[in-house]
N, C-alpha and C positions, 0 to 999 in steps of 0.2 A: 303325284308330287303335291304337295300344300301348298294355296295359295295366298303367299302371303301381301298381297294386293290390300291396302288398306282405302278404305271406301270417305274421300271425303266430305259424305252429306253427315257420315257420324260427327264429325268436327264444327258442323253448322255450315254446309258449303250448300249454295240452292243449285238444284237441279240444271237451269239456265244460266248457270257463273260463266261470265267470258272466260275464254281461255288462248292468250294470242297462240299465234302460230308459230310452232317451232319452241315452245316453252314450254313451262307444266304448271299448273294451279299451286301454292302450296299455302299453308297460314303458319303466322310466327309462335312460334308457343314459349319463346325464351328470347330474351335482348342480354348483353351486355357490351357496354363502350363498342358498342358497332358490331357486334359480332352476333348471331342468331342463330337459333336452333329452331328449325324449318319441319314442319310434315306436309309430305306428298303422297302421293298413291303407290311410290317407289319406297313409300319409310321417312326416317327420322334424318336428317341432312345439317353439317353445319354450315353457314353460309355468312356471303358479305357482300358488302353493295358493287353494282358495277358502277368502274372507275366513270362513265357519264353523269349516272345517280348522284354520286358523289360532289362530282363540280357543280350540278345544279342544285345542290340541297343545299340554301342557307338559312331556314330557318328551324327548330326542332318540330316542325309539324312534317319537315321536307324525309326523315326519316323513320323506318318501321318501328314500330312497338309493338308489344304482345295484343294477339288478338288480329294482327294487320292478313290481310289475304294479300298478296303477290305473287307476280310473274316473274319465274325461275326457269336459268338454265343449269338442267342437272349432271354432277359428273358421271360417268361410269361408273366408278369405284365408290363402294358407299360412305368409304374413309376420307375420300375427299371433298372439297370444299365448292357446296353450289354457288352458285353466283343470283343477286337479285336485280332484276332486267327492270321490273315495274311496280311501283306499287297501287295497286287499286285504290280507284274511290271506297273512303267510309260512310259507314249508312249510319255511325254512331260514335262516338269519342269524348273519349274523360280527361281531360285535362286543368291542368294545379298551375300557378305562376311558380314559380320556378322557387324553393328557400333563400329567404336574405334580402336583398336591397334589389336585388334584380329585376326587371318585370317582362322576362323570357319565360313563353309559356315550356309547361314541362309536361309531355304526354305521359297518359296513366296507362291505358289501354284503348283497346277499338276492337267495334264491332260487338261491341258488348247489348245481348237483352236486356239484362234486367241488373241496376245496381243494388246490390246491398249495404247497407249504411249499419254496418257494425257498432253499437255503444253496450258497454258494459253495464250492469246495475248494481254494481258492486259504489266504493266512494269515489269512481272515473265519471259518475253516471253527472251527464250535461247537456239541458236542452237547447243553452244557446252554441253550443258545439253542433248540435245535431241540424239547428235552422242553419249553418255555414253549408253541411254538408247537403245539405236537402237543395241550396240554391243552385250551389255546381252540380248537382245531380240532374237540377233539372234544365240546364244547356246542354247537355251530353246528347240528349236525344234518346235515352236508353230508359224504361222505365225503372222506375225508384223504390224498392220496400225496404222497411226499416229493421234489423234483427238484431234484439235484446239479448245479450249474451247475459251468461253467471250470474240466472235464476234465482240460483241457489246462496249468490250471496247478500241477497234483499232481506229484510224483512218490511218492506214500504211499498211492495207490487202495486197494491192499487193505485197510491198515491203518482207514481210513475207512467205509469200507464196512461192515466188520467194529463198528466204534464206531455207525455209524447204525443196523446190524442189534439191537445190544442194544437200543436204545430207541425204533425204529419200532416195534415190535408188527406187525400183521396188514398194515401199512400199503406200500404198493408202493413201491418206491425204481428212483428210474427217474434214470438220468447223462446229463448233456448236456454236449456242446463246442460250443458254435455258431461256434467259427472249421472247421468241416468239417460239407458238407454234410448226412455221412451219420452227421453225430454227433448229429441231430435227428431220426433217423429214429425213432428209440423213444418219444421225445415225441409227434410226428406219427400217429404208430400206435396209441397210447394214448385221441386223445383223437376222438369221438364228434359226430356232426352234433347243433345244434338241443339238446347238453348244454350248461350254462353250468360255467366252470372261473376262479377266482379265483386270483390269484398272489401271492401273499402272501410278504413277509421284507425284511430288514432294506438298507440303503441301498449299491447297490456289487453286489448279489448277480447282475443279469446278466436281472432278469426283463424289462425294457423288450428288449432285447436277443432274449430270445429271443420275445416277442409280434414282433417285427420278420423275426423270420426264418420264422414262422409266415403272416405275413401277403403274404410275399415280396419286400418293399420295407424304407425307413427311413422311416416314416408318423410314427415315434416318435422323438422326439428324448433320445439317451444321453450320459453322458458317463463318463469315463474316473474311475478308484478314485485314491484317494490312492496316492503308491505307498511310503508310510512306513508305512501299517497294514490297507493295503487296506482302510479305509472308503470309501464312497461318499457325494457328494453328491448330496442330493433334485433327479431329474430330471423325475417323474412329481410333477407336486403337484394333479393333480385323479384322482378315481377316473374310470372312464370304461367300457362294454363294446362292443365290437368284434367282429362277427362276423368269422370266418376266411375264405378261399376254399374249406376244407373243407366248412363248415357250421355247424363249432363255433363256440360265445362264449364271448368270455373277458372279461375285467375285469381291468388293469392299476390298480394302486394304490400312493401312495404310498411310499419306504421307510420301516418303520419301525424308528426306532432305541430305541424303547421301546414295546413289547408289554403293556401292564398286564394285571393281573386282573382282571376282574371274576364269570364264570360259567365258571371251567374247570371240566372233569373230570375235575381230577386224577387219585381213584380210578383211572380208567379207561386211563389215559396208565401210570402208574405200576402198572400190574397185576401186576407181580410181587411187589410191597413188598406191595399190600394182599392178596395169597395168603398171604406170610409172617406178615402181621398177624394172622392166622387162629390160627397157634399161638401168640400173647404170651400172657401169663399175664394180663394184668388188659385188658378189655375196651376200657380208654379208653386205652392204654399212647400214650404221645407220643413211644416210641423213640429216648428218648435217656437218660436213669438209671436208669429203672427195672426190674426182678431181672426175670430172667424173660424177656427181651424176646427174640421169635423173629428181627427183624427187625434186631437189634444180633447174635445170635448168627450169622447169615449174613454179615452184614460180615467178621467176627470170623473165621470158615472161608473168607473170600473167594469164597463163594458170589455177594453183592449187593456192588457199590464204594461206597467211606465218597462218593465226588466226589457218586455216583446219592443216595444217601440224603439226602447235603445237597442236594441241587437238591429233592428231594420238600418236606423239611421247609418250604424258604426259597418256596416256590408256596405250598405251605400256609398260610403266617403271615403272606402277603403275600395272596391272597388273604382272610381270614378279616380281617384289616385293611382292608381296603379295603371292605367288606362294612356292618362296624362304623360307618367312616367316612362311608359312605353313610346307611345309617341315621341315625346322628346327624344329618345335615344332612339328611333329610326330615323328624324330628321337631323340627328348629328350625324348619324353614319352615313346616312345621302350628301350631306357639306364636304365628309371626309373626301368621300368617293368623289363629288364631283365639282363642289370648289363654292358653286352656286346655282342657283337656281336657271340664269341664261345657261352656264355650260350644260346643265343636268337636259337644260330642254334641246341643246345642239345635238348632246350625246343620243337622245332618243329619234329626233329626226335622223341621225345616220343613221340606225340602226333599221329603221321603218324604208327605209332606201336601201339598207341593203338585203332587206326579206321579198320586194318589188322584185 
């Protein structure tokens, strides 16, 4: 008899993964509005939170996304419906503020190795787009390479190249044409059995496209850019991960045509500004008036570009907004919840008495 046992270190499970007792290991490979499509060592499962999860989960980090590994208990019948008892610590997480006015963050994935930061080189092509995505790439915790899509629709390679090199950092920039075979072969080469690899960027960029030439088939349905501004229309509107016939996982995701801030790393994207910051004159300098400033004096020798310096400030102030924002709208909902500040502290002293 075949066994159809499926093994999940191929998925990216370690060797030593807890696994409680009385459950089963499984990782999410599909979300939508609460509902999840689960693989186990028993197969493919659809599943939903148990009613405990549930009560305790209020904020969007409180439940799974793709990519998430969790403790499941499974039905008998493979048509019915597991249940998720736990969800595990992440050792990695891509997360966006939420689209709009809102500043609730919005989980991309987890557990992710390595981001790919998808930009076209067609007229999509944007290097202050790509410093946004480079920042939240590098709070995830997941390493970050850069993948040039539609090659083939440049004629400005080097020029582009040369603009991605200034603001990649340490980061690998790898080029792809997926109308030629052998224009995937650096992709293909790149990426690793049993690693998980997220593809990340904005609407039109080419990544359904190239998970499909990856996979050897069209499994994925794409469609064609505008051809007035080269945007694209949202093809992919579920996250989802996908093993390769390599070995590799990957996770196809929406486009996003707004990236928000919520936990970038600026600093760290921007490493050359805050090396220069090193020599301003006054500690807190905001590098824009005031004497002194090491960080204006480089613009000024054409050392750093005025475009670069504006793109750090406008992540800075837009982060550090949206931060504020947030804030505020958890200390309204604690007023809501508990009237004031004395009640809020009365409420938790019971609560401390009654876990005693």
């Amino acid at each position: 008899m075949e066994d159809k046992t499926i093994k999940l270190t191929e998925y990216g499970a370690s060797e030593a993964q807890e696994i409680v007792t009385g459950l089963n290991l499984a990782r999410t490979i599909a979300t939508s509005h609460q509902q999840y499509t689960i693989v186990s060592e028993r197969g493919q499962f659809r599943a939903q939170l148990a009613g405990r999860l549930l009560n305790l989960a209020t904020e969007p980090e409180d439940y799974p996304t793709v990519g998430d590994w969790v403790q499941v208990r499974l039905p008998d019948n493979q048509a019915d419906t597991a249940t998720i008892e736990r969800l595990d610590e992440r050792t990695t997480v891509f997360l966006r503020k939420a689209a709009g006015r809102r500043s609730d963050a919005q989980l991309v994935a987890a557990n992710i190795d390595w981001l790919f930061l998808c930009m076209a080189l067609d007229a999509n092509f944007n290097v202050r787009r790509l410093e946004r995505y480079l920042a939240v790439a590098a709070a995830s915790g997941a390493q970050s390479a850069v993948v040039l899509t539609k090659a083939d629709k440049t004629t400005e390679l080097a020029e582009q190249l040369a603009a991605v090199a200034e603001v990649s950092g340490d980061a690998d920039v790898i080029v792809c044409d997926a109308t030629r075979d052998e224009g995937m072969n650096e992709l293909m080469a790149f990426m690793q059995p049993r690693l998980t690899y997220a593809f990340l960027g904005s609407s039109g960029v080419g990544k359904t496209t190239l998970i499909n030439h990856l996979l050897g088939t069209s499994a994925l349905a794409t469609n064609e850019v505008r051809e007035n501004d080269a945007h694209g229309r949202h093809t992919t509107t579920a996250r989802q991960l996908i093993k390769l016939p390599n070995g590799s996982l990957v996770i196809d995701t929406p486009g996003m045509r707004e990236l928000g801030l919520l936990d970038a790393n600026i600093d760290t994207t921007f490493e050359d500004i805050t090396e220069l910051a090193k020599g301003c004159r006054f500690s807190d300098c905001t590098h824009q008036h005031e004497p002194g400033c090491a960080v204006r004096q480089a613009v000024a020798c054409g050392e750093l570009s005025e475009d670069r310096l504006a793109s750090y400030l406008q992540l800075q102030a837009e982060q550090s907004n949206n931060l504020l924002r947030g804030k505020a709208r958890e200390n309204a909902k604690i007023n809501r919840m508990f009237g004031s500040k004395k009640q809020m502290k009365s409420f938790m002293k019971e609560v401390r008495q009654k876990r005693r």
